[in-house]
C-alpha positions as CSV (number, residue, x, y, z in Angstrom):
1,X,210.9,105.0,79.5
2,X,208.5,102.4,78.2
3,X,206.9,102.6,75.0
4,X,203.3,101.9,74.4
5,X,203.8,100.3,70.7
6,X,199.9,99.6,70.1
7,X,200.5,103.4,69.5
8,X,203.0,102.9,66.7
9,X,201.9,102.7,62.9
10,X,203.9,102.9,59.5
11,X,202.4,104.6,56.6
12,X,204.3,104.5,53.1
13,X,202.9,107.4,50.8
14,X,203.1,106.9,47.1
15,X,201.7,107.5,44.3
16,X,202.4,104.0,43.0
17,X,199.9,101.3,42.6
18,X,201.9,98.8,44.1
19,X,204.1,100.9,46.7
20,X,207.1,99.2,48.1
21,X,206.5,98.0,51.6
22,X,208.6,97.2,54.7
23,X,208.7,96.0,57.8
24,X,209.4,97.9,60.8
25,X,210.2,97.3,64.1
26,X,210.7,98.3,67.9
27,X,212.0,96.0,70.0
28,X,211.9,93.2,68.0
29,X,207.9,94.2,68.0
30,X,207.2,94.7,64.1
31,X,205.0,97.8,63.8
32,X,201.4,97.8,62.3
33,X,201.5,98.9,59.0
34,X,198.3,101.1,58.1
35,X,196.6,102.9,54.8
36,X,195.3,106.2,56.9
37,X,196.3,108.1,59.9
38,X,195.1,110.8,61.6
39,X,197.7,113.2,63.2
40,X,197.1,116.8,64.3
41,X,193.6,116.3,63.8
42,X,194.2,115.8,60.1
43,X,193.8,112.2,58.3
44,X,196.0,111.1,55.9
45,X,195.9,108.4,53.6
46,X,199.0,106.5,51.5
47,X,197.9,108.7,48.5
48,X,198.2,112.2,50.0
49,X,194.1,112.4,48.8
50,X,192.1,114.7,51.5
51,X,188.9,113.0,50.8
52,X,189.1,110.9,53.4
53,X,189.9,114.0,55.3
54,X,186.7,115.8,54.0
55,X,184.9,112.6,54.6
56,X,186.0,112.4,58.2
57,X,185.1,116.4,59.2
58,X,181.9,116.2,57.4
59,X,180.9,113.4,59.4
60,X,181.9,115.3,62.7
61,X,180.5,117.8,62.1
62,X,177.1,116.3,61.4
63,X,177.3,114.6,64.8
64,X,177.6,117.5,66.5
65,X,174.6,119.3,64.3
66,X,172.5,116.1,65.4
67,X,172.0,115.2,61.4
């Protein structure tokens, strides 16, 4: 099976201002590391917030409302 690792991100979620960050990898391929994600339609960011996940449905939303 061949992996598609474009499709591979890290996320570390802390609550620290400086989190502790490493590297990891597939195949010698290190992976992209990232500050949100979105995953079962929901986005998450490193702090846990949902704001950017209020930010993100609001927005949809308005596109489909044409505002």
């Amino acid at each position: 099976m061949h992996l598609n690792l474009r499709k591979y991100f890290t996320i570390t979620f802390s609550l620290k201002k400086i989190p502790i960050q490493f590297n990891y990898s597939l195949d010698n391929i290190n992976l992209l590391i990232v500050t949100t994600i979105l995953n079962l339609e929901v986005k998450f960011n490193t702090k846990l917030s949902f704001r950017g996940h209020i930010n993100y449905i609001r927005n949809k939303a308005s596109a489909k409302l044409d505002f």
